[in-house]
C-alpha positions as CSV (number, residue, x, y, z in Angstrom):
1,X,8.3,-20.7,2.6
2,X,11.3,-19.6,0.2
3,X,14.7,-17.7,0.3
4,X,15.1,-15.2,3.2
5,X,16.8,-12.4,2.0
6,X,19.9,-11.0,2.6
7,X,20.4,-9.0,5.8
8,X,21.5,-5.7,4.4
9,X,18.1,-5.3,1.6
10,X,15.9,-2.4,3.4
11,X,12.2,-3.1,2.5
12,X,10.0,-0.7,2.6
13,X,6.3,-1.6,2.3
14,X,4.3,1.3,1.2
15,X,0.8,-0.1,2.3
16,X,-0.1,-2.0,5.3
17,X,-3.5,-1.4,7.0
18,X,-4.8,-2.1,10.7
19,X,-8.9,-2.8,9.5
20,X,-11.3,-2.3,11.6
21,X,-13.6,-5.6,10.1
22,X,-16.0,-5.1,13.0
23,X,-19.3,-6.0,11.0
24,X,-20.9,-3.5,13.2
25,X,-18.3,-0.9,11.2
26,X,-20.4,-1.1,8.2
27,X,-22.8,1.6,7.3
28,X,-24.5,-0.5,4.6
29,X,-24.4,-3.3,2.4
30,X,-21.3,-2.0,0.9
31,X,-19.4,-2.2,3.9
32,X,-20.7,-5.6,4.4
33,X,-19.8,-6.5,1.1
34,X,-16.1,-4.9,1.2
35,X,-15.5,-7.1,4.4
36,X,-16.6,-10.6,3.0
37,X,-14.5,-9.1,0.1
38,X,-11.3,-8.4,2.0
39,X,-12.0,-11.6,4.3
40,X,-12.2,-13.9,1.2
41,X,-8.7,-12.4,0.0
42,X,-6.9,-12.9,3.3
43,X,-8.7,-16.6,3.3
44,X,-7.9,-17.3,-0.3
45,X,-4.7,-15.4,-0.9
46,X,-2.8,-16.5,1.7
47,X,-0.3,-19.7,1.3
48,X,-2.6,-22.7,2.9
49,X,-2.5,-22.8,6.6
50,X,-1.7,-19.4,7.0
51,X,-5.3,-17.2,7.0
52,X,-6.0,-16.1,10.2
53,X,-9.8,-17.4,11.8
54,X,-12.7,-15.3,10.8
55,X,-13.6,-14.4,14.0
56,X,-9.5,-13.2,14.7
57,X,-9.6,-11.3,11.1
58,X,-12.8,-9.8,11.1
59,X,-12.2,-7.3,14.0
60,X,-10.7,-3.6,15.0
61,X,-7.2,-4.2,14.4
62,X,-4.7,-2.3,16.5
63,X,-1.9,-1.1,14.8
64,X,0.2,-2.9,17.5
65,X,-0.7,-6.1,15.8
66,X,-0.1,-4.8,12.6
67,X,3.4,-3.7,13.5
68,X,4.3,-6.4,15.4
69,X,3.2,-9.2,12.4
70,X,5.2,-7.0,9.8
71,X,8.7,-6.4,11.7
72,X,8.6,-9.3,14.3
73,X,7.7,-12.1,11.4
74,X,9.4,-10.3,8.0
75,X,12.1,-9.0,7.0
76,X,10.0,-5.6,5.8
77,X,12.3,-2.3,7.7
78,X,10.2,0.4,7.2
79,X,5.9,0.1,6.3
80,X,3.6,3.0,5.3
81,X,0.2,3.2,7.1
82,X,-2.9,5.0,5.5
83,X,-5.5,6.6,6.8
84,X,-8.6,5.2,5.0
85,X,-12.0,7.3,4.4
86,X,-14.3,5.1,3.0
87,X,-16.6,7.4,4.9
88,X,-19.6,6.2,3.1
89,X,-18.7,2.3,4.0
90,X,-18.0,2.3,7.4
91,X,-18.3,4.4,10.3
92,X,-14.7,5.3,11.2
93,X,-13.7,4.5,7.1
94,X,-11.6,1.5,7.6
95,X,-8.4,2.9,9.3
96,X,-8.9,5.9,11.6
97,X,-6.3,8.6,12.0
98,X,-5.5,7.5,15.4
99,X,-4.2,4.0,13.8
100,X,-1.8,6.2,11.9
101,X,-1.2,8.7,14.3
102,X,-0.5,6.6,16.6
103,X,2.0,4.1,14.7
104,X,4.2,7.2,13.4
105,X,4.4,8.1,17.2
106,X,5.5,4.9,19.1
107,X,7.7,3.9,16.3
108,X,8.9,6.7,14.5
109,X,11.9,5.0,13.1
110,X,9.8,2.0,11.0
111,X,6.4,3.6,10.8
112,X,5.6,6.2,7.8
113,X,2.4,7.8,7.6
114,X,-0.5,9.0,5.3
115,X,-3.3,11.2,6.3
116,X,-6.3,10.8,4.2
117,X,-9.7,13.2,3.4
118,X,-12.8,12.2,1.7
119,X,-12.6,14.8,-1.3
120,X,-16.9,14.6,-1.9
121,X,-17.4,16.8,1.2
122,X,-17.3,20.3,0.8
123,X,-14.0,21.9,-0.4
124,X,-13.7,24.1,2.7
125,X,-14.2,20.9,4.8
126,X,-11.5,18.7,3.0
127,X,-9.1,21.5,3.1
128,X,-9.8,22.5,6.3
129,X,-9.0,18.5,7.5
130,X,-6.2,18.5,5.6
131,X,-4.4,21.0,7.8
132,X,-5.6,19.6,10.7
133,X,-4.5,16.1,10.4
134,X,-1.0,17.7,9.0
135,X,-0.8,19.7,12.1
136,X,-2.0,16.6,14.4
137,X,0.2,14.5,12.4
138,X,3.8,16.9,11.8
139,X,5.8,13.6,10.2
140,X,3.4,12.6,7.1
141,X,4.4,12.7,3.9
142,X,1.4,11.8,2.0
143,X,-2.1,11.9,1.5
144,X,-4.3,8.7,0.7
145,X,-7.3,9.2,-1.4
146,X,-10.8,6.4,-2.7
147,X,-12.0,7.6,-6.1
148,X,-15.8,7.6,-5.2
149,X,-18.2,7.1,-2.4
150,X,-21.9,5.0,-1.8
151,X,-25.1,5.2,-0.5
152,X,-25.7,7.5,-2.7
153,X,-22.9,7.1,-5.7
154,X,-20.5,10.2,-5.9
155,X,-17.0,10.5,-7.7
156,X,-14.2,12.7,-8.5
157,X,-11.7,12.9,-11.0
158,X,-8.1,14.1,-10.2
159,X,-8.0,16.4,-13.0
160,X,-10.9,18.0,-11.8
161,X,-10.3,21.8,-11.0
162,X,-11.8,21.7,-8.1
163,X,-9.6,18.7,-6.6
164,X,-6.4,20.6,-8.0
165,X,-6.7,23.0,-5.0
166,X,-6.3,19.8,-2.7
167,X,-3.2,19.1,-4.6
168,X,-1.5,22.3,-4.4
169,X,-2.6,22.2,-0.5
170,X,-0.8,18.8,0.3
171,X,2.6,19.8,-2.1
172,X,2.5,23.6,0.4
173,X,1.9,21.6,3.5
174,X,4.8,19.6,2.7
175,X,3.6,16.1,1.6
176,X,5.5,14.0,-0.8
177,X,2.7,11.8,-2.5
178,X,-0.5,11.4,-3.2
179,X,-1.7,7.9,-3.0
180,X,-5.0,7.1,-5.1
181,X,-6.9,3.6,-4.8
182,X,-7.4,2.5,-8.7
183,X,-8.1,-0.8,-10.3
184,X,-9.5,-2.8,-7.9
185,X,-13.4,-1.9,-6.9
186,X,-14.6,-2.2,-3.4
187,X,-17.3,-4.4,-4.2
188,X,-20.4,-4.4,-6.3
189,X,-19.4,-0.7,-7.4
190,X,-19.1,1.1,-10.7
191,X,-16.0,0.4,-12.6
192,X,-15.2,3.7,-13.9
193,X,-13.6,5.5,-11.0
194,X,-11.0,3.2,-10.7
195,X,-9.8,3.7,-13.9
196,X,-6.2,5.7,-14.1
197,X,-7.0,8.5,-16.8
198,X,-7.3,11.1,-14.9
199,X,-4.0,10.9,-13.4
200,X,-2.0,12.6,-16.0
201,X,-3.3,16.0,-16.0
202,X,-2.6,16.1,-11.9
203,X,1.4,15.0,-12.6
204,X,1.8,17.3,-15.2
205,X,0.2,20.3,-13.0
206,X,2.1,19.6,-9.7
207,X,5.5,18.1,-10.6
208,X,7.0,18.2,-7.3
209,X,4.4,15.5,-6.3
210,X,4.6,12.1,-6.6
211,X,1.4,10.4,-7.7
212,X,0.7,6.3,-6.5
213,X,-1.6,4.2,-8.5
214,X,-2.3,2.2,-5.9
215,X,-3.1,-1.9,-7.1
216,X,-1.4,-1.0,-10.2
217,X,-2.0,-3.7,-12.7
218,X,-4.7,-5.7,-11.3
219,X,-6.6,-4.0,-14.0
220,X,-6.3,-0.8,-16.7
221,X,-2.5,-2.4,-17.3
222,X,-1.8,-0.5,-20.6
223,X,-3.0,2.7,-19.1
224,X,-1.0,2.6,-15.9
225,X,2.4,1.6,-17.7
226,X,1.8,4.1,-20.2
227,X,1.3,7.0,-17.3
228,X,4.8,5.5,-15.4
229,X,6.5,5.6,-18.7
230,X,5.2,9.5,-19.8
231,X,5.5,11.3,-16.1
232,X,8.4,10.9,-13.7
233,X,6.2,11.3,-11.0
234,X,4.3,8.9,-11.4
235,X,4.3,5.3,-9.7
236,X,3.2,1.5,-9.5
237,X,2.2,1.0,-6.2
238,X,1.7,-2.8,-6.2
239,X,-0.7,-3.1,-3.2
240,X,-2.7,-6.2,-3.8
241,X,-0.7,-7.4,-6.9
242,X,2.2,-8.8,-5.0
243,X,-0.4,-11.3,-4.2
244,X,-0.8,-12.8,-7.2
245,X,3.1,-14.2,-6.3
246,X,1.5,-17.5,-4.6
247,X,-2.3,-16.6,-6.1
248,X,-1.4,-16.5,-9.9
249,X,2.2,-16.4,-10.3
250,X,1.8,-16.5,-14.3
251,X,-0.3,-13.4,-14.2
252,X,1.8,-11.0,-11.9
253,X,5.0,-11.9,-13.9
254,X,2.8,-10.3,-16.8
255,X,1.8,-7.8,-14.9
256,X,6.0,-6.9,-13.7
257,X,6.7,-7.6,-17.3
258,X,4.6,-4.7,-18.7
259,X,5.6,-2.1,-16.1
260,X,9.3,-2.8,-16.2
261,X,9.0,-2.6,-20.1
262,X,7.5,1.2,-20.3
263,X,8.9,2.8,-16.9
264,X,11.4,0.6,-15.9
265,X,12.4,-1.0,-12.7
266,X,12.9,2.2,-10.9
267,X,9.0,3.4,-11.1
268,X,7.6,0.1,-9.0
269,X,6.9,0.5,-5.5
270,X,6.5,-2.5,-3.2
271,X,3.5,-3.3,-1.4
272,X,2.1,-6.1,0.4
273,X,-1.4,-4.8,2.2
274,X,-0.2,-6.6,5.1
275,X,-1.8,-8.4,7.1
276,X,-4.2,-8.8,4.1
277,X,-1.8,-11.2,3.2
278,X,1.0,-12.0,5.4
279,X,3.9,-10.3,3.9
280,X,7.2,-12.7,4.6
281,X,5.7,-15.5,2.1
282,X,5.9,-13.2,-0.7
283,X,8.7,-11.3,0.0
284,X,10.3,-14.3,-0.3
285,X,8.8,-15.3,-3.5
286,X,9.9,-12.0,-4.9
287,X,13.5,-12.6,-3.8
288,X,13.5,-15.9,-5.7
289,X,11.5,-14.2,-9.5
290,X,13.2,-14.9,-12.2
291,X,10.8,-14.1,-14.8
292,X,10.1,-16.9,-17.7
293,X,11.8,-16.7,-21.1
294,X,8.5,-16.0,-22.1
295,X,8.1,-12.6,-20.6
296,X,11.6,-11.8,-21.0
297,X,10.9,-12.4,-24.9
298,X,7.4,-11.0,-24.8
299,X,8.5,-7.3,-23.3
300,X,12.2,-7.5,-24.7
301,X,13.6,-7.8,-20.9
302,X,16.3,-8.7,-19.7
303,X,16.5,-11.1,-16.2
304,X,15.5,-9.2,-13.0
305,X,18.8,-8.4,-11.5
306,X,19.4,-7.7,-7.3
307,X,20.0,-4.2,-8.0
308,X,16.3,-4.1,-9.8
309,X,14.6,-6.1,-6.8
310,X,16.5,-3.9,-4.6
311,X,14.7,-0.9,-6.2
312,X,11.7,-2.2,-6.2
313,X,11.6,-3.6,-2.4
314,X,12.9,-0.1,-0.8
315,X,15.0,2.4,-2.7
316,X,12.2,3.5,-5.2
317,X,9.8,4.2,-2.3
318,X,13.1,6.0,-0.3
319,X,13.9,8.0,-3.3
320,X,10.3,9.4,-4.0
321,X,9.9,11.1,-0.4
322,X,13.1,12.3,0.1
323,X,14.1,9.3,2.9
324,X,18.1,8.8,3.3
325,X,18.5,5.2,4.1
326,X,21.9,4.7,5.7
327,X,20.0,7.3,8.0
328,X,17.1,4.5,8.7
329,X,19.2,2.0,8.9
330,X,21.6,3.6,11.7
331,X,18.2,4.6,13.9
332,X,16.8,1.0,13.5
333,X,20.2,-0.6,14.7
334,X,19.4,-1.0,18.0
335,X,15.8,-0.9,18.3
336,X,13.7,-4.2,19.8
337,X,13.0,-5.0,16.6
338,X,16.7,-5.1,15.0
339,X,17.5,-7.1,18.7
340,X,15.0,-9.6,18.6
341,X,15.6,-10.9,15.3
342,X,19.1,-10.9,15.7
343,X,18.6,-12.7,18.8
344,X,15.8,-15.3,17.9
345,X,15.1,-14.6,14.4
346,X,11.9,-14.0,12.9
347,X,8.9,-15.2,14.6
348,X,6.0,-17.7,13.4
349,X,3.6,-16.0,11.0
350,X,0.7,-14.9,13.0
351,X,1.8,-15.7,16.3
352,X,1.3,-12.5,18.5
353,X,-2.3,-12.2,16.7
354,X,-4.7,-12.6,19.3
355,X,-6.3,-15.9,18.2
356,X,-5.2,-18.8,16.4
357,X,-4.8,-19.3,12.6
358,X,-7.4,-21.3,10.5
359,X,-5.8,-24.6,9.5
C-alpha cells in the first residue's frame, strides 16, 4: 500500500454500504445480475490479494463488519450509510433501514445516516415513509434515492412535479441532502435514468438542499461538471470513481481534472463504497495524486494542493450538512476506535470479516 496520511486529516466517506448479497435476496434476474455485478467489482477492483471469498462477500452484511473494516483498518473518521430501496431487485432493497438505524445508534459519533424511499409507490406512501423513517431515525440528514425500478420498468425524473413534493418534505423534516444514484446502471438496465439532467431544475427549486450525484463521472462527465459549476448546491459524490485510483488511474485523474476545472475542488465529495472496495488502499493513493502535466495542461490546473485533498476527503462533506469538525474530532478522542489505533495501529485489511480473503 502507499502513504498513510497524516493523523490530524478528518475523512469523511459519504457512502459505505452493509449488502445484503444473499442470492436468495434477489427478486429476479436483476437482482441476480446486480450481485455478480457488485461481486465482480469487489473481485476485480480491489488491489490483488485483497477481495474477500465469494462465499464471505456474497452474504447479509452486518453493519458491524462494515464499521469495524472502515475505522479499525483506515484512517476514514466519520462514514455515511444509506438506506438502499432497490425494492424491485431485492427483497429488503440491498440495505435495510435497520443497517442504518442501527449504525447511527451504536456509534453516533462516526456513523451518519440516510433514509431512503422508493419514489414509484404512491405519493401518499413515499411521503408517509418519509416521516416515519425521520421519526424512527431523529439524527439523518439525508435521503438516498435509485432513478428507476424493474420487473416491470418504471422511472422518475427529479424535476418532475410530482417528486418536488418529496423535496420540499425532506428540506421541512430537516434533511440536508438528497443523494441520487446516477451514471452507473445496475445491470442490464436502460441508460437513460441515470443520466444527470434532471438535476438542475430540483437545485434551483429548493436551494437550501444539497443535491449528490452519486458515481459522478463514471459517465455523463460534461453534464455533471457543468451542474457543480452552475448550482452551489450541487455535488460530485465520487462513490465508485475513487476506484478507478488502482483500476484506471489514467481515467479518474480525467475524471478529477474535469470536475476541479468547472466547480472547483470545494464541490467533490469523497467516497469509497466500502467494503465494495476496501477503502485504506485508495485513500492512500489519493494522498499520494499528483495529477500528470498532461491534465494539469489539459483543464488549465494547477497541482492538487493538501488544503484541496483536505476538502475533498472531509471538509466539503462537513460543510454541506452543517457538521462542525473540531466538534467530531473532540467526541471521537477517546472512543475504542481513536484507542485502538493509537495503541496498535490499523488492523490488516479484512481481518475481523468473518471468513478469509481470496488470494
Amino acid at each position: 500500500m502507499g502513504e498513510a496520511l497524516p493523523d490530524d486529516v478528518f475523512v469523511i466517506d459519504a457512502v459505505v454500504h452493509a449488502y445484503n448479497l444473499d442470492p436468495r435476496n434477489a427478486r429476479n434476474k436483476y437482482g441476480r445480475q446486480l450481485i455478480d455485478l457488485i461481486t465482480g467489482i469487489h473481485t476485480g477492483w480491489n488491489p490483488p490479494g485483497m477481495a474477500l471469498a465469494a462465499d464471505s462477500f456474497r452474504t447479509d452484511t452486518s453493519i458491524e463488519s462494515v464499521v469495524r473494516a472502515v475505522f479499525e483498518e483506515s484512517q476514514t473518521a466519520m462514514a455515511v450509510h444509506h438506506v438502499l430501496r432497490l425494492d424491485s431487485w431485492f427483497h429488503d432493497g440491498l440495505a435495510a433501514f435497520h443497517k442504518t438505524h442501527e449504525a447511527v445508534r451504536r456509534w453516533p459519533n462516526r456513523m451518519i445516516g440516510y433514509v431512503g424511499v422508493d419514489p414509484l409507490a404512491p405519493q401518499e406512501v413515499y411521503l408517509d415513509d418519509l416521516r416515519r423513517q425521520v421519526d424512527q431515525m431523529p439524527g439523518a440528514v439525508g435521503l438516498k434515492l435509485y432513478p428507476h425500478a424493474v420487473d416491470p420498468y418504471r422511472r422518475w425524473r427529479a424535476d418532475d412535479d410530482e417528486i418536488m413534493a418529496l423535496f420540499e418534505l425532506a428540506s421541512q423534516l430537516g434533511l440536508k441532502s438528497v443523494a441520487i444514484h446516477k451514471a452507473v446502471p445496475n445491470g442490464a438496465v436502460p441508460l437513460d435514468p441515470y443520466r444527470v439532467d434532471d438535476i438542475d431544475r430540483a437545485a434551483d427549486a429548493f436551494p437550501d438542499l444539497a443535491f449528490e450525484i452519486v458515481h459522478s463521472g463514471m459517465a455523463f462527465l460534461d453534464e455533471t461538471a457543468l451542474a457543480i459549476g452552475r448550482y452551489p448546491n450541487v455535488y460530485a459524490n465520487l462513490e465508485v470513481t475513487t476506484m478507478l485510483l488502482h483500476r484506471a488511474p489514467g481515467w479518474f485523474e480525467e475524471i478529477l481534472g474535469q470536475l476541479l476545472f468547472w466547480g472547483g475542488p470545494h464541490k467533490i465529495l469523497w467516497s469509497t463504497g466500502a467494503v465494495l472496495v476496501h477503502p485504506q488502499p485508495i485513500l492512500e493513493k489519493f494522498w499520494e495524486l499528483r495529477l500528470s502535466e498532461r491534465v494539469l495542461d489539459k483543464f488549465g490546473l494547477e497541482q492538487l494542493t493538501r488544503e484541496d485533498k483536505e476538502l475533498i476527503l472531509g471538509r466539503n462533506y462537513a460543510a454541506m450538512i452543517g457538521l462542525d469538525l473540531e466538534s467530531a474530532r473532540a467526541a471521537q478522542r477517546d472512543d475504542d476506535f481513536a484507542l485502538h489505533r493509537a495503541e496498535h495501529g490499523l488492523r490488516r485489511p479484512y481481518s475481523r470479516w468473518p471468513a478469509s480473503r481470496e488470494s
